[in-house]
PyMOL CGO cylinders between C-alpha atoms (Angstrom):
from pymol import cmd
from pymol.cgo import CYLINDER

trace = [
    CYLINDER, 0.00, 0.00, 0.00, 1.51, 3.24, -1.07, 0.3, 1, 1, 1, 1, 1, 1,
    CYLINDER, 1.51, 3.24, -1.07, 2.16, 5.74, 1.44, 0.3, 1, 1, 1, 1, 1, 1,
    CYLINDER, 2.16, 5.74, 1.44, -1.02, 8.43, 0.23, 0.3, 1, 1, 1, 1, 1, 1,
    CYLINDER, -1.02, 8.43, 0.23, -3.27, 5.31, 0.18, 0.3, 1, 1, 1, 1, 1, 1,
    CYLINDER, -3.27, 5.31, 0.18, -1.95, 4.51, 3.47, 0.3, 1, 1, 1, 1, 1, 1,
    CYLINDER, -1.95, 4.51, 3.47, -2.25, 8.27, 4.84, 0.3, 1, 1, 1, 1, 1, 1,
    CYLINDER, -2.25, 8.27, 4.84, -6.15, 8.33, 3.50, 0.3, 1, 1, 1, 1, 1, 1,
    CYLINDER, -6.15, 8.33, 3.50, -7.18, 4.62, 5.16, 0.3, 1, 1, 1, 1, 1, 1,
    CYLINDER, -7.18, 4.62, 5.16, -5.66, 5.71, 8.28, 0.3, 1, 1, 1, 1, 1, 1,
    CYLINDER, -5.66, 5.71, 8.28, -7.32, 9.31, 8.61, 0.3, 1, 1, 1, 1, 1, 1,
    CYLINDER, -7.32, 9.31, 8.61, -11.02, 7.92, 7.41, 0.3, 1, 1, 1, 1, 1, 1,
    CYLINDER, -11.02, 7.92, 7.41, -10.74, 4.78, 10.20, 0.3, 1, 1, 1, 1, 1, 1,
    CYLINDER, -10.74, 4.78, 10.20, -9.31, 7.16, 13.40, 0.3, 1, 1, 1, 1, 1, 1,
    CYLINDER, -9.31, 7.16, 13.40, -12.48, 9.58, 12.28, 0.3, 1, 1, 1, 1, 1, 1,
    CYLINDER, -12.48, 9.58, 12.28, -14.49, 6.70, 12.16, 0.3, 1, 1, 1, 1, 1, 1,
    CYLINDER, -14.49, 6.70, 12.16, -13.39, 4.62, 15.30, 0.3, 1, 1, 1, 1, 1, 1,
    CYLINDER, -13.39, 4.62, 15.30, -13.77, 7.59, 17.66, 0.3, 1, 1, 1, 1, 1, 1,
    CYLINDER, -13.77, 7.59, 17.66, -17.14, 8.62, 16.06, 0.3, 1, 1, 1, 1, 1, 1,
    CYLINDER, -17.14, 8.62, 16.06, -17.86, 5.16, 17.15, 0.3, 1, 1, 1, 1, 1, 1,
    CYLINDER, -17.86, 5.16, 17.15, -16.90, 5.69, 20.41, 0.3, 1, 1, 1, 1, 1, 1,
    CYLINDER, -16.90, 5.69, 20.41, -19.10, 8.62, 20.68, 0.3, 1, 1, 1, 1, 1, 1,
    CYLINDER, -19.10, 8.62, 20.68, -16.18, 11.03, 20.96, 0.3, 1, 1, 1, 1, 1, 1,
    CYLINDER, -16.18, 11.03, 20.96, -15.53, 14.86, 20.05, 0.3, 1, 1, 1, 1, 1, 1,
    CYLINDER, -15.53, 14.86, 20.05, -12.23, 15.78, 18.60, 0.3, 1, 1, 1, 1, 1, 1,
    CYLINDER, -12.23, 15.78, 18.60, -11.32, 17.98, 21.83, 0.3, 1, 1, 1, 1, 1, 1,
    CYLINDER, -11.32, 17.98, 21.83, -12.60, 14.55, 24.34, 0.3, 1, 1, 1, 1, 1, 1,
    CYLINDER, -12.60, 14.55, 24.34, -10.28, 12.28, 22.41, 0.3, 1, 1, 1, 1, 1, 1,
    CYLINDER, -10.28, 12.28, 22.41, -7.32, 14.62, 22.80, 0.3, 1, 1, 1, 1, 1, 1,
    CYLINDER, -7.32, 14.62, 22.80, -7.75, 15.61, 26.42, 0.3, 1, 1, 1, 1, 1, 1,
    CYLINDER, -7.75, 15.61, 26.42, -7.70, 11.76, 26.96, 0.3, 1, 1, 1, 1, 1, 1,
    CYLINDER, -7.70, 11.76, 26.96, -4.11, 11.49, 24.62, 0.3, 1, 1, 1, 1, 1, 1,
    CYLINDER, -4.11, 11.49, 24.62, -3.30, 14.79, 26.06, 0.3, 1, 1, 1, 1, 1, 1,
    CYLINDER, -3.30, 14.79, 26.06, -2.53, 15.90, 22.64, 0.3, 1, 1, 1, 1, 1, 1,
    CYLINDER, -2.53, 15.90, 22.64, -4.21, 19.28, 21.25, 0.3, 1, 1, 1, 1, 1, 1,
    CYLINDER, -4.21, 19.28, 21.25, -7.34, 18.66, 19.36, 0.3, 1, 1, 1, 1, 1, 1,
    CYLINDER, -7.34, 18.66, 19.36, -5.15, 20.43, 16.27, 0.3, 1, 1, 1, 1, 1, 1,
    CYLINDER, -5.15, 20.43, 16.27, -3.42, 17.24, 16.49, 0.3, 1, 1, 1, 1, 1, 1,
    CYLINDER, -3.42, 17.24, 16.49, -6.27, 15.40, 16.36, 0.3, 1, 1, 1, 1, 1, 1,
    CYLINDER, -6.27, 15.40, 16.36, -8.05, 17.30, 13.10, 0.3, 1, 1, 1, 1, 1, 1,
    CYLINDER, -8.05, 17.30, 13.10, -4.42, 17.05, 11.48, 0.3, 1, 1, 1, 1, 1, 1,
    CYLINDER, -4.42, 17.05, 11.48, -4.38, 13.32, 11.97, 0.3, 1, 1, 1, 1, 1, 1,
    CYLINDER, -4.38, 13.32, 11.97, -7.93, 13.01, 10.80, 0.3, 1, 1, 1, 1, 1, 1,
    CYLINDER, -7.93, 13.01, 10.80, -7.64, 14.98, 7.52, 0.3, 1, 1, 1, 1, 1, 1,
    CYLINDER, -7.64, 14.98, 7.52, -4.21, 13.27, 6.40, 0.3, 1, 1, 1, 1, 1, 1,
    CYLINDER, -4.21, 13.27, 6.40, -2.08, 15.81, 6.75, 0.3, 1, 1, 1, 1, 1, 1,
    CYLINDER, -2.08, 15.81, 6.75, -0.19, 13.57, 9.13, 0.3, 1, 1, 1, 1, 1, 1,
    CYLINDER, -0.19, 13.57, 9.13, 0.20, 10.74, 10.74, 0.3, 1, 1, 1, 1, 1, 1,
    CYLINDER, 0.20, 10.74, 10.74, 0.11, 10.11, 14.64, 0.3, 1, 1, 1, 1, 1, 1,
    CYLINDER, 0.11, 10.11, 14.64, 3.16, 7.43, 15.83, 0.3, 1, 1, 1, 1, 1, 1,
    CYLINDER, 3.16, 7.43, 15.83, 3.09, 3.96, 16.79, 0.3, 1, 1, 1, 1, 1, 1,
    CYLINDER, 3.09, 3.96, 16.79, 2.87, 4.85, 20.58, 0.3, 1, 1, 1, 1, 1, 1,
    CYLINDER, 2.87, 4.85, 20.58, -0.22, 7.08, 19.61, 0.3, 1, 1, 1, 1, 1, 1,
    CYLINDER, -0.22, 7.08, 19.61, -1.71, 4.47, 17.69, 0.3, 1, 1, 1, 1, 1, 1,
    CYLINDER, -1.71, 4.47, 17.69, -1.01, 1.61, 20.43, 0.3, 1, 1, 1, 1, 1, 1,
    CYLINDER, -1.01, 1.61, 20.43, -2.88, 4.06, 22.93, 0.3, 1, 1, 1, 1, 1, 1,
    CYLINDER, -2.88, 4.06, 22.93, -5.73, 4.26, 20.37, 0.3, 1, 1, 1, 1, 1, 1,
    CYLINDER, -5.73, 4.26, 20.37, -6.20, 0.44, 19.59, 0.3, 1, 1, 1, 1, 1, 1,
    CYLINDER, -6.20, 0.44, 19.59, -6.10, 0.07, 23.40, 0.3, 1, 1, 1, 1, 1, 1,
    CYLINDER, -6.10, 0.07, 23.40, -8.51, 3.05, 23.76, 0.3, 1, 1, 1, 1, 1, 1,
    CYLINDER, -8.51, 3.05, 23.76, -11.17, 1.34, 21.11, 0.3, 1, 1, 1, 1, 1, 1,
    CYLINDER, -11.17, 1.34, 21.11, -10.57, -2.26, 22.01, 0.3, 1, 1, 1, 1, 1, 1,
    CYLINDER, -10.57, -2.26, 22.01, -9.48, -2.97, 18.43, 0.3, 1, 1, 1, 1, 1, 1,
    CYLINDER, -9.48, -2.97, 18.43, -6.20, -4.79, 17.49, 0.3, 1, 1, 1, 1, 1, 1,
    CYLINDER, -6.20, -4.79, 17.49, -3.30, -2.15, 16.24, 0.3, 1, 1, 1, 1, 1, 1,
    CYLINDER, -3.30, -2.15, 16.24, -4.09, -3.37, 12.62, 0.3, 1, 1, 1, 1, 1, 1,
    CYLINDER, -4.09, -3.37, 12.62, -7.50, -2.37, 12.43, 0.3, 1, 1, 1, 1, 1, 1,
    CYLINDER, -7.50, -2.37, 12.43, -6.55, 1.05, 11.33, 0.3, 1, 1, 1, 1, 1, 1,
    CYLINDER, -6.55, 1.05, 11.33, -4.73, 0.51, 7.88, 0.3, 1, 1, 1, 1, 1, 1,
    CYLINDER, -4.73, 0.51, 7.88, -7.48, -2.13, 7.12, 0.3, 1, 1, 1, 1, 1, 1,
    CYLINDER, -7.48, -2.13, 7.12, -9.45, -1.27, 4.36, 0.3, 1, 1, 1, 1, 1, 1,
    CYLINDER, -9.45, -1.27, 4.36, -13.23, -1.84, 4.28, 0.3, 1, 1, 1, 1, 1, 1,
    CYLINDER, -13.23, -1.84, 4.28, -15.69, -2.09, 7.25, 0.3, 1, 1, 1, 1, 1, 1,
    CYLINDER, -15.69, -2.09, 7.25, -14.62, -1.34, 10.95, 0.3, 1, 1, 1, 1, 1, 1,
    CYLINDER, -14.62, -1.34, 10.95, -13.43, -3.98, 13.04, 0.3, 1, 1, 1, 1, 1, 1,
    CYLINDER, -13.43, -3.98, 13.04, -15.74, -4.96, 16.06, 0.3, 1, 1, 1, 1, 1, 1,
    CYLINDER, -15.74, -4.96, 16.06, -14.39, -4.64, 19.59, 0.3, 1, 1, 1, 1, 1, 1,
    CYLINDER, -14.39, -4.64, 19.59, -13.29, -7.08, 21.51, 0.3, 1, 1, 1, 1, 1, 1,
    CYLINDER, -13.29, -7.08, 21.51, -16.01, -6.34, 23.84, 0.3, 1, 1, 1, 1, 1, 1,
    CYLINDER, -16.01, -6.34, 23.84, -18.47, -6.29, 20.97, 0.3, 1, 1, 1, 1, 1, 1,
    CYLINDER, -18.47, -6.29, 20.97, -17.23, -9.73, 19.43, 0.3, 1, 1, 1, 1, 1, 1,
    CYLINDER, -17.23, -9.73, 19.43, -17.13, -11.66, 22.61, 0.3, 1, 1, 1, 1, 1, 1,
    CYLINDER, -17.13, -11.66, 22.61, -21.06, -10.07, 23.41, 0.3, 1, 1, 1, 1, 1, 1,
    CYLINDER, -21.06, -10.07, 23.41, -21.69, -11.66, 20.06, 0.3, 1, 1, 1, 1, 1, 1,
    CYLINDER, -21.69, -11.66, 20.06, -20.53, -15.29, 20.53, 0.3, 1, 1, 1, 1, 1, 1,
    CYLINDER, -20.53, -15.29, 20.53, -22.01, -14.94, 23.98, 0.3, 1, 1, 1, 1, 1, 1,
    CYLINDER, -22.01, -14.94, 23.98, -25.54, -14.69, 22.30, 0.3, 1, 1, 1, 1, 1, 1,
    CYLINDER, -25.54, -14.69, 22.30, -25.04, -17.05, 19.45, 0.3, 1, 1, 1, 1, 1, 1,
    CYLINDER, -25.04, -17.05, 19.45, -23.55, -19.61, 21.83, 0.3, 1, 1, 1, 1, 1, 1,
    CYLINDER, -23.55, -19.61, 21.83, -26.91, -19.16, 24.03, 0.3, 1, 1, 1, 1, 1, 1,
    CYLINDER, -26.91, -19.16, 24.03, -29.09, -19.72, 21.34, 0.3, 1, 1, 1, 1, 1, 1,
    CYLINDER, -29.09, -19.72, 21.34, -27.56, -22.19, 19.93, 0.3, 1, 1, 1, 1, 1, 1,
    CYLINDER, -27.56, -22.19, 19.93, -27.89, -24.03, 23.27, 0.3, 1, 1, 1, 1, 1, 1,
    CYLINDER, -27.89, -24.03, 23.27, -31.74, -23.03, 23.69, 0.3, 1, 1, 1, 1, 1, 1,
    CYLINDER, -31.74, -23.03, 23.69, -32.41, -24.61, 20.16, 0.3, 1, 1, 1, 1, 1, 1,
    CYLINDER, -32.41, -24.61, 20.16, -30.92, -27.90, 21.19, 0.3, 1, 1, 1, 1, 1, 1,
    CYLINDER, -30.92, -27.90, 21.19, -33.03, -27.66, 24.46, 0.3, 1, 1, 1, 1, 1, 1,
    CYLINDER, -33.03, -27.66, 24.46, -35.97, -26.75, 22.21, 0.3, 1, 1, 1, 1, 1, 1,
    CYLINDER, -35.97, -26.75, 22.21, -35.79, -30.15, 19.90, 0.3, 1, 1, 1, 1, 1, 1,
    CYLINDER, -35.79, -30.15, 19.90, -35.19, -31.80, 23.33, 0.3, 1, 1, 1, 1, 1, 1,
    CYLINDER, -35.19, -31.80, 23.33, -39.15, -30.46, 24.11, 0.3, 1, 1, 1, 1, 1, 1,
    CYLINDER, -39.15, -30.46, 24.11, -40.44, -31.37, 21.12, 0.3, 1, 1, 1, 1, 1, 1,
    CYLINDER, -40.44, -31.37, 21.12, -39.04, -34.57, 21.39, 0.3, 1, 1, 1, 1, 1, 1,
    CYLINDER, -39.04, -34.57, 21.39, -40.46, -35.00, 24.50, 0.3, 1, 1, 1, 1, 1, 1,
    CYLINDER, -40.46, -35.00, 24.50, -43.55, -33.37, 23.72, 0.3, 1, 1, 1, 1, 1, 1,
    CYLINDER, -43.55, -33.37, 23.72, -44.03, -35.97, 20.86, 0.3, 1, 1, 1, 1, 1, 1,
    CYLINDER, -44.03, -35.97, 20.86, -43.11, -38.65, 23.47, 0.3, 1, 1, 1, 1, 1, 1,
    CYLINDER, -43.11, -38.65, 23.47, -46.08, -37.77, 25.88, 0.3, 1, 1, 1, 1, 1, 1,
    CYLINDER, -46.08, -37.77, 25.88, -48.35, -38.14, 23.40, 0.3, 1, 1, 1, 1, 1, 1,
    CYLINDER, -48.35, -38.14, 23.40, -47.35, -41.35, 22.30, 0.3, 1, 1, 1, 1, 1, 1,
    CYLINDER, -47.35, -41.35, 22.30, -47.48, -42.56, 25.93, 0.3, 1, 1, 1, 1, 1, 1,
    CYLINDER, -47.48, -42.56, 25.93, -43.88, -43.20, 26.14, 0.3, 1, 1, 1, 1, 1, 1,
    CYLINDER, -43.88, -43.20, 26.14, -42.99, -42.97, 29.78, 0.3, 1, 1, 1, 1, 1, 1,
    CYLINDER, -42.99, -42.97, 29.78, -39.32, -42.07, 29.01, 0.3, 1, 1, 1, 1, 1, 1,
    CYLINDER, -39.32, -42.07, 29.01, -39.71, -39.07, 26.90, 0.3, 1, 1, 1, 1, 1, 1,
    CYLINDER, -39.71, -39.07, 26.90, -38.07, -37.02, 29.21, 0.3, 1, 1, 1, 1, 1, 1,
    CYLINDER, -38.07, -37.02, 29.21, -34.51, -38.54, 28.30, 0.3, 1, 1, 1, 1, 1, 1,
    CYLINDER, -34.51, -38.54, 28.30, -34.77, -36.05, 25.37, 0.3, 1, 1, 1, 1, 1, 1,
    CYLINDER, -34.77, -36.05, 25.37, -33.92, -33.11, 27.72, 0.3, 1, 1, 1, 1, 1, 1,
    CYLINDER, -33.92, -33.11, 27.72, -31.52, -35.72, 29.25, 0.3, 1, 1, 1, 1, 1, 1,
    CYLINDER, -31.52, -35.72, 29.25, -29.49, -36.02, 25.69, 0.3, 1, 1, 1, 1, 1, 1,
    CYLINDER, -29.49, -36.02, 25.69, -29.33, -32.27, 25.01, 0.3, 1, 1, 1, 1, 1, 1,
    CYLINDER, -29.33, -32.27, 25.01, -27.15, -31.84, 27.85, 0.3, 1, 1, 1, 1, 1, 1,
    CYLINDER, -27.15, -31.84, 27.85, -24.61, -33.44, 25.28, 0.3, 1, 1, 1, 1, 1, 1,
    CYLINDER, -24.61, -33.44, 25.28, -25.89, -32.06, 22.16, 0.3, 1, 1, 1, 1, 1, 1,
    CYLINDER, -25.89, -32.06, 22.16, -25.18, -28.75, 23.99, 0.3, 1, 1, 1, 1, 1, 1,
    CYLINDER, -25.18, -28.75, 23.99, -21.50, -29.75, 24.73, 0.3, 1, 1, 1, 1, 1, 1,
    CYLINDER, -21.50, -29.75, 24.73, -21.37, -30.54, 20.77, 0.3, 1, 1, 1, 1, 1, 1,
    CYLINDER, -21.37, -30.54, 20.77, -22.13, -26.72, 20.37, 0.3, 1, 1, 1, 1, 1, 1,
    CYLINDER, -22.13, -26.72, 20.37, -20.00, -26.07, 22.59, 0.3, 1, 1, 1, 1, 1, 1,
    CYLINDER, -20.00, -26.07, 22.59, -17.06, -27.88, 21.57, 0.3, 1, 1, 1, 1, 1, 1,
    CYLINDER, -17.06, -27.88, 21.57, -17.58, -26.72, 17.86, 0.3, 1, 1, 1, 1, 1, 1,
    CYLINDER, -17.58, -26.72, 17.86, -17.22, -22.75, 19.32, 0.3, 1, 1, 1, 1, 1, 1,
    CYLINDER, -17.22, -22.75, 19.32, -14.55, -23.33, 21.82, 0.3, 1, 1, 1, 1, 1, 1,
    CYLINDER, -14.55, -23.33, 21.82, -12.43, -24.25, 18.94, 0.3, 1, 1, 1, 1, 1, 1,
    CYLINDER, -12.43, -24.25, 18.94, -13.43, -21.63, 16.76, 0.3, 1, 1, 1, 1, 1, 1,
    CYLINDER, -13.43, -21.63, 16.76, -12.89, -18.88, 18.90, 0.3, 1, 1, 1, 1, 1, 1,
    CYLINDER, -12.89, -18.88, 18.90, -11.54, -19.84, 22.67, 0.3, 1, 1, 1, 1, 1, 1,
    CYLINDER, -11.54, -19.84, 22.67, -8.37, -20.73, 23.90, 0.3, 1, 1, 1, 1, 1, 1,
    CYLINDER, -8.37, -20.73, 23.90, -6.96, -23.95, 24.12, 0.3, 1, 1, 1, 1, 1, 1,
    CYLINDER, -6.96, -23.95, 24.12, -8.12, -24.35, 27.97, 0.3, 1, 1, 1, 1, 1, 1,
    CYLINDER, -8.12, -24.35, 27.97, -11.82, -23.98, 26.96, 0.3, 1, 1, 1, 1, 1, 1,
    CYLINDER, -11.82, -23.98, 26.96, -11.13, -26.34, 24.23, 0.3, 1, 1, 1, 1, 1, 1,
    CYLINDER, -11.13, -26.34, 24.23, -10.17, -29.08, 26.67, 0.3, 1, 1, 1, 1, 1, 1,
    CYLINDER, -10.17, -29.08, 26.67, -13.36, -28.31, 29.28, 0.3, 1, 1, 1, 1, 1, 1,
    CYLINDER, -13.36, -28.31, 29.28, -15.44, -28.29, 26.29, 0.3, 1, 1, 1, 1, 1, 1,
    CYLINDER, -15.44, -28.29, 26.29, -14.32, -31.99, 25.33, 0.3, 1, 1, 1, 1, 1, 1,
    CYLINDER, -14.32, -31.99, 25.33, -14.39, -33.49, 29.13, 0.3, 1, 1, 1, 1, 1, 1,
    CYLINDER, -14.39, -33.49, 29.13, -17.50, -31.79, 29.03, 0.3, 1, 1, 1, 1, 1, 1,
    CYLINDER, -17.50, -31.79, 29.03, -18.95, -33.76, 26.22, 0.3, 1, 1, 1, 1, 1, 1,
    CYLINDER, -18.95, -33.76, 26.22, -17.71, -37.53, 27.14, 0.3, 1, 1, 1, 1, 1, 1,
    CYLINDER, -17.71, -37.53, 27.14, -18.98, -36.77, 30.83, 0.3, 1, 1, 1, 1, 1, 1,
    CYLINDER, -18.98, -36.77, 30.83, -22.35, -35.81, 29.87, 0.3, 1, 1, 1, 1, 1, 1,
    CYLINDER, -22.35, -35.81, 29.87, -22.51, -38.14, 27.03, 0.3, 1, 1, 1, 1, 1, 1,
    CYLINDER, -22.51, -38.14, 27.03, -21.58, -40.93, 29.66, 0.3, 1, 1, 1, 1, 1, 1,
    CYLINDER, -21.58, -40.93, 29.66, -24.51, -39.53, 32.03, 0.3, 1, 1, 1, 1, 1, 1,
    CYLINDER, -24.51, -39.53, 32.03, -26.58, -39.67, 29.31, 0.3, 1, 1, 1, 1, 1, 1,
    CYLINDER, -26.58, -39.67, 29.31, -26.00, -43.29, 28.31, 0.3, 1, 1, 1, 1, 1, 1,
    CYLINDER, -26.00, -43.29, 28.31, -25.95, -44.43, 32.17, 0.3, 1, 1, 1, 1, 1, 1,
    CYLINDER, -25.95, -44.43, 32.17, -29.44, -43.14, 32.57, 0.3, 1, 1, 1, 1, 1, 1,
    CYLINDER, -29.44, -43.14, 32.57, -31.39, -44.02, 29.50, 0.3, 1, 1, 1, 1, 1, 1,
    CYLINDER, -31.39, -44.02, 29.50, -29.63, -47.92, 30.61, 0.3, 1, 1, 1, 1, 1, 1,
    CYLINDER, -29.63, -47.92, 30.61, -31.15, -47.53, 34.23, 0.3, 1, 1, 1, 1, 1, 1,
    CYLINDER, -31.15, -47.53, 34.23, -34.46, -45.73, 32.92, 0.3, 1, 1, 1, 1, 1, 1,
    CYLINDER, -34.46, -45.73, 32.92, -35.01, -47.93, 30.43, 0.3, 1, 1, 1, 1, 1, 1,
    CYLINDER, -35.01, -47.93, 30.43, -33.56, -51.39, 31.51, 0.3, 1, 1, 1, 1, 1, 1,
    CYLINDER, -33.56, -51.39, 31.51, -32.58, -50.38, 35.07, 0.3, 1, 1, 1, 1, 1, 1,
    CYLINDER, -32.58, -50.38, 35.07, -29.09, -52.11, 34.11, 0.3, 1, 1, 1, 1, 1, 1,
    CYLINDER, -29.09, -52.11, 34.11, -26.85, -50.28, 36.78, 0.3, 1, 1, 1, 1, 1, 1,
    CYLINDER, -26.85, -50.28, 36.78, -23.88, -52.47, 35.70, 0.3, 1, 1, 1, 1, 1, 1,
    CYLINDER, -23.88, -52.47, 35.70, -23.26, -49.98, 33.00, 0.3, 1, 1, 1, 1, 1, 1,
    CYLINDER, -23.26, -49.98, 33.00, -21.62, -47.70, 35.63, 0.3, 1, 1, 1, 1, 1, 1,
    CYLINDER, -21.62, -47.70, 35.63, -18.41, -49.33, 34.56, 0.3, 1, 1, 1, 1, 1, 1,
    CYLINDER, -18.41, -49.33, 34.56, -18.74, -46.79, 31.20, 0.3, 1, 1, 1, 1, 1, 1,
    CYLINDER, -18.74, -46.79, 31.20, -17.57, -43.92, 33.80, 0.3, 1, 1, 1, 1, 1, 1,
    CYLINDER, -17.57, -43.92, 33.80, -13.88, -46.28, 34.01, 0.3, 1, 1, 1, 1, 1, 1,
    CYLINDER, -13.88, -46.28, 34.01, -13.85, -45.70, 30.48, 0.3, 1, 1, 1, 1, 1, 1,
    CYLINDER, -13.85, -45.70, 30.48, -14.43, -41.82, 30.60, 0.3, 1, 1, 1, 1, 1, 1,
    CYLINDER, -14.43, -41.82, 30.60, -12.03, -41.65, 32.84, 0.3, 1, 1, 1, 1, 1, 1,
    CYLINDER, -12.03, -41.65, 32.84, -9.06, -42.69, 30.59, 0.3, 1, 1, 1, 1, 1, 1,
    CYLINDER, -9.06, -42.69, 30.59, -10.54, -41.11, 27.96, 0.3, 1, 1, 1, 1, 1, 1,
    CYLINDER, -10.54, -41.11, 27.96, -10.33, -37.73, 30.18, 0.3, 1, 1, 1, 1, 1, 1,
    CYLINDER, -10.33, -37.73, 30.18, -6.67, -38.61, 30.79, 0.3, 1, 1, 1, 1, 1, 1,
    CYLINDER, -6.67, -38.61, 30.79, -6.12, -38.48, 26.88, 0.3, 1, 1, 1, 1, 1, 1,
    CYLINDER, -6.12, -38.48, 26.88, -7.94, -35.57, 26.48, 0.3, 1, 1, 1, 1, 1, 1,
    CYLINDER, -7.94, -35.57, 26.48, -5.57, -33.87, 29.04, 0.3, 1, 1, 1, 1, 1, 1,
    CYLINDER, -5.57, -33.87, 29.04, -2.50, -35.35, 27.36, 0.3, 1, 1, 1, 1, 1, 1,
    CYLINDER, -2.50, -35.35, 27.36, -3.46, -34.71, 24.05, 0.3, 1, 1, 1, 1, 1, 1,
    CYLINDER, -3.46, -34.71, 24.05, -4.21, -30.99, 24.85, 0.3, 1, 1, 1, 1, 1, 1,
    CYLINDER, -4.21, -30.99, 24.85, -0.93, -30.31, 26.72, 0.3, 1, 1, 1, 1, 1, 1,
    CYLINDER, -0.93, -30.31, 26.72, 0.36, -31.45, 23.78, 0.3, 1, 1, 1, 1, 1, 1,
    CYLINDER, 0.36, -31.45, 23.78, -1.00, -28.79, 21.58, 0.3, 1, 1, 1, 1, 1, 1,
    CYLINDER, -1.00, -28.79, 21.58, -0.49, -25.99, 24.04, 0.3, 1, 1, 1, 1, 1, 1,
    CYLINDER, -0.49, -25.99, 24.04, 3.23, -26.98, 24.28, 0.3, 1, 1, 1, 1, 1, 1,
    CYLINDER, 3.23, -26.98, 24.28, 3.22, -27.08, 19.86, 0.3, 1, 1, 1, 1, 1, 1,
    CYLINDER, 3.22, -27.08, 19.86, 1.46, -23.90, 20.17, 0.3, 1, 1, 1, 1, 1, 1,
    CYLINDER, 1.46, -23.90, 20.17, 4.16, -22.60, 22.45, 0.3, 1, 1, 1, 1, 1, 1,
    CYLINDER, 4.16, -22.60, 22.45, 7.35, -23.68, 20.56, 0.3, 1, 1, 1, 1, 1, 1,
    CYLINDER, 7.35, -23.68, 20.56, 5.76, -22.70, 17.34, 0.3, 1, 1, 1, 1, 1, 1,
    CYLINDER, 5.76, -22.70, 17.34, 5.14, -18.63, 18.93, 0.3, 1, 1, 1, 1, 1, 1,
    CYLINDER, 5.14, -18.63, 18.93, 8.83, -18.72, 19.93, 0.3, 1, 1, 1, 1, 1, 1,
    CYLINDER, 8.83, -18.72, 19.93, 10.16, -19.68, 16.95, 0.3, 1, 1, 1, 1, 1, 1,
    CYLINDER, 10.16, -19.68, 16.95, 8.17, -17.42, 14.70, 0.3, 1, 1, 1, 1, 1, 1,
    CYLINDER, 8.17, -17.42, 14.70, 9.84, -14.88, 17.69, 0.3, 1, 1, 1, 1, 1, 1,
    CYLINDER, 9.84, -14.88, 17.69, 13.61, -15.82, 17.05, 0.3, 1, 1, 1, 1, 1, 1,
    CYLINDER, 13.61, -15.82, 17.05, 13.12, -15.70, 13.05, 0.3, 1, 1, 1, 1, 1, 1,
    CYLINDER, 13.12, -15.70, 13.05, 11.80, -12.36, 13.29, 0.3, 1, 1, 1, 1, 1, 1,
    CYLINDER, 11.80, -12.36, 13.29, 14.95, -11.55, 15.73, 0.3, 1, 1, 1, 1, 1, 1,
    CYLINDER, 14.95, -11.55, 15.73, 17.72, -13.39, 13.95, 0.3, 1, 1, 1, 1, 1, 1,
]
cmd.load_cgo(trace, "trace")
């Protein structure tokens, strides 16, 4: 990106980012303590604030330090994007619990006696949701709680439908099996922390060497 192109992306997205913030000029300059000349100078192109400046900004609008040489729409907040999965994570959870009444809704009226194990299973089906956004957008700890999660409540599930259904307690045993399955979950997971880990530091000595 040449250096006009740059000057004309970076003025348009400070204007726009504290406009989103519901800020004046004179507000955002008392807070950099910088003159609000500064600030209109900055805003029109006719320079350029410095990296300091800028990291006070991205900091300031909860944006990463990129998000002001990006061309096109502005980048949500951090605040703003974690509000967002909040909600489509919760109803994405109230669906499943939703097909879990219909199913047992349709149960009742066909007189089976067991039609509440539908709410029973999407305990589960939630963890599936939940598993599927952890590793889209959480960290590698939610990834792992989001998987124990899952065989746990999958195990529940299969213990009681057994006893509900068959009362066959002897299934219990399926919890042994959980249980080493946990242990590989925990291994496997260090494992990819500990990739993750060497992989950051040696990005970090190529850009250094």
């Amino acid at each position: 990106m040449e250096e006009n192109r740059i000057r004309t992306v970076l003025a348009e997205k400070l204007t726009a980012y504290r406009k989103r913030a519901g800020m004046t000029q004179a507000e955002l300059a008392e807070k950099l303590n910088y003159s609000d000349k500064s600030i209109s100078k900055w805003e029109r192109g006719d320079g350029m604030p410095d990296l300091l400046v800028l990291c006070r900004l991205a900091d300031l609008y909860d944006v990463p330090l990129d998000a002001f040489l990006r061309e096109g729409p502005l980048v949500r907040s951090q605040a703003e994007q974690k509000g967002r999965r909040l909600i489509i994570t919760l109803i994405s959870i109230g669906l499943a619990f939703f097909v879990g009444a219909i199913g047992f809704f349709v149960c009742y009226l066909a007189h089976v006696k067991v039609g509440w194990l539908a709410f029973v299973y999407a305990v589960p089906v939630s963890m599936i949701l939940l598993v599927v956004f952890s590793h889209m957008w959480s960290s590698i700890l939610w990834q792992a709680l989001s998987v124990s999660g899952l065989v746990w409540t999958l195990c529940g599930a299969i213990f009681i439908s057994f006893v509900a259904i068959a009362n066959m307690k002897s299934v219990a045993m399926l919890f042994m099996v959980a249980a080493v399955f946990q242990v590989l979950i925990i291994l496997w997971y260090v494992l990819m922390y500990v990739r993750k880990r060497n992989k950051a530091r040696r990005e970090a000595d190529r850009v250094l060497s």
